[in-house]
N, C-alpha and C positions, 0 to 999 in steps of 0.2 A: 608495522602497526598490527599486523593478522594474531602476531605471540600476544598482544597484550588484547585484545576483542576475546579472544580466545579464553585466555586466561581470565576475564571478567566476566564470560561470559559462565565458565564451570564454576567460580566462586560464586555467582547468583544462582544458579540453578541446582546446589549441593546441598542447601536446605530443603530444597523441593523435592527432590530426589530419597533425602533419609528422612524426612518428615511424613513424604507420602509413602513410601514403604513399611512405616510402622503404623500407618492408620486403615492401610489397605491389611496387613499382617495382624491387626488385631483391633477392629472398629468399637469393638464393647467398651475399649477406653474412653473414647470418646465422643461416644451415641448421646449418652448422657448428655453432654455439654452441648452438643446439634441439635439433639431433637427440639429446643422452640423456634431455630431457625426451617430444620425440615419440616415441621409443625406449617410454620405457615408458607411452604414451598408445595405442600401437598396440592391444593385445588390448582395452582398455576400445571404442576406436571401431571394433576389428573384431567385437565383440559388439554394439554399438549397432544398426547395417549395415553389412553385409561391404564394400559398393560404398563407403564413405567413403575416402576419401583417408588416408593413414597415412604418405606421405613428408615429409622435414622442409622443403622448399620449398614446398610446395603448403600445408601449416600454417603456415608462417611468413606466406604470401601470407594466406591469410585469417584468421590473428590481424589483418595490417596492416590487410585491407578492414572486419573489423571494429572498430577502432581508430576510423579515417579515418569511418566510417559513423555513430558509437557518438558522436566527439566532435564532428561536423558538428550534428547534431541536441541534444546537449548545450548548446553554441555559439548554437543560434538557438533553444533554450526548444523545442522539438517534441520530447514524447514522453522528458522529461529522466530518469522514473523508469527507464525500461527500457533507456536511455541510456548514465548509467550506472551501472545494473548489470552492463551489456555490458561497459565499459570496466573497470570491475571484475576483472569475472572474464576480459579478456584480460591485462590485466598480472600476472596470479599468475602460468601458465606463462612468459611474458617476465621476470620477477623470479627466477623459481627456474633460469630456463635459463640467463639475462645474468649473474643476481651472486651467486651461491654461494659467498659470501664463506669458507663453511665448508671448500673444497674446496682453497682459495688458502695455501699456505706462505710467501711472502713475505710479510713483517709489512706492508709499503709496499702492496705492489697488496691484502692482505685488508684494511686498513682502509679505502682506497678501493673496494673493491666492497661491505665492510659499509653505508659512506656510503649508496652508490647503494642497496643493499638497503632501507636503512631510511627514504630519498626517497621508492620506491616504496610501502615498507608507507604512508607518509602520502599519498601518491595515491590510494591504497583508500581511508583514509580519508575524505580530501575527498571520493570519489565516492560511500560511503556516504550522509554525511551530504548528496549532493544528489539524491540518491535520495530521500531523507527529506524534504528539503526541502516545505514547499506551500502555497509563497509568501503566507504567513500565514493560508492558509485553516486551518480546525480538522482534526483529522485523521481520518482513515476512523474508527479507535477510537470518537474525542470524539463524534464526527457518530451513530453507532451509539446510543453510552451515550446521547446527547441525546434522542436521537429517541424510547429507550426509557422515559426519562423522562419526558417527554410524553405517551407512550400511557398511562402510568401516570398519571399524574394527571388527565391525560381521563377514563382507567375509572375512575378514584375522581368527579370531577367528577360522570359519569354515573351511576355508582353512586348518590354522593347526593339526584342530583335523582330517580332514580328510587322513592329512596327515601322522597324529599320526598311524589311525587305519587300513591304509593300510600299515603301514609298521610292525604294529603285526600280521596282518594278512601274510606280506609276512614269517615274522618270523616262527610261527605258522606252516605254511604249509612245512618249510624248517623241523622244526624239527617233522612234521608228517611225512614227508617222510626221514629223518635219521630213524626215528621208524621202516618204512615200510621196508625199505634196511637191519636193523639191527636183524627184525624179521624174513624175507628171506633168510637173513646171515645164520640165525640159522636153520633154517627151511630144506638148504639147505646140513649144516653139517651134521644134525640128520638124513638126508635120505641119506649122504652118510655113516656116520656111520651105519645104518641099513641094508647098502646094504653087509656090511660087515661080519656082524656075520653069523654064520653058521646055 
């Protein structure tokens, strides 16, 4: 199952990879078509830190380094949850800024950029679900519930035996002290008997 994860995994990540390498390699192409999306990104990353960058070239460049970075690592299985989630959350601003299909009054070009829009919505998707992915190991959840289930039933395990051994221990001490009463008993008769003889 590893050749075919693998193999899905560099066919998702191959757009990411040459698409963010030409936006990183030349963002003037497509500053243009960003900036009403970095437009209104500015006050949010000028609240984050004032010193981040806010022009629509220098975002376009690092959506791309992010992209190219996000699906390299995707590509060779290193680090594939955070991967993408990266790639993820670069292609929403790239989707909302490229294909605005709602914006388009030509019946021709909006249906073609709906196309592309709803390509992308299914690219988040794939990258969701390789985020989720874990490569049939059980998942963080399962592994938790498991484990808690086990401690549970250890504590019941050890509950019982503990409760096994103090009730032979209550046993035990019941019939050391029948012993102790019955060796008294005796002990008792024999020095009345001795008080007796002449």
């Amino acid at each position: 199952m590893r050749p075919v994860r693998t193999a899905a995994r560099s066919m998702l990540a191959a757009i990411f990879v040459i698409q963010g390498w030409a936006a990183f390699r030349d963002p003037a192409k497509l500053a243009e078509k960003a900036r009403p999306v970095t437009d209104r990104l500015e006050p949010t990353l000028k609240a984050v830190h004032p010193s981040l960058p806010t022009d629509a070239e220098t975002l376009v460049r690092v959506n791309g380094a992010a992209q190219v970075a996000g699906g390299l690592l995707l590509a060779t299985g290193h680090a594939t949850t955070p991967a993408a989630l990266v790639l993820a959350g670069s292609l929403v601003p790239t989707t909302l800024a490229g294909h605005a299909f709602w914006e388009i009054d030509d019946p021709a070009q909006r249906n073609q950029q709906r196309i592309n829009f709803l390509k992308n919505l299914g690219l988040i998707g794939g990258l969701l679900f390789a985020a989720l992915d874990n490569e049939g190991r059980p998942s963080l959840a399962w592994r938790s519930r498991n484990t808690a289930r086990v401690a549970r039933r250890g504590a019941g395990h050890t509950a019982r035996t503990a409760r096994r051994e103090a009730q032979h221990v209550v046993h035990t001490a019941q019939r050391e002290a029948r012993h102790v009463l019955r060796d008294a008993r005796i002990a008792r008769i024999a020095a009345q008997a001795g008080r007796r003889l002449p």
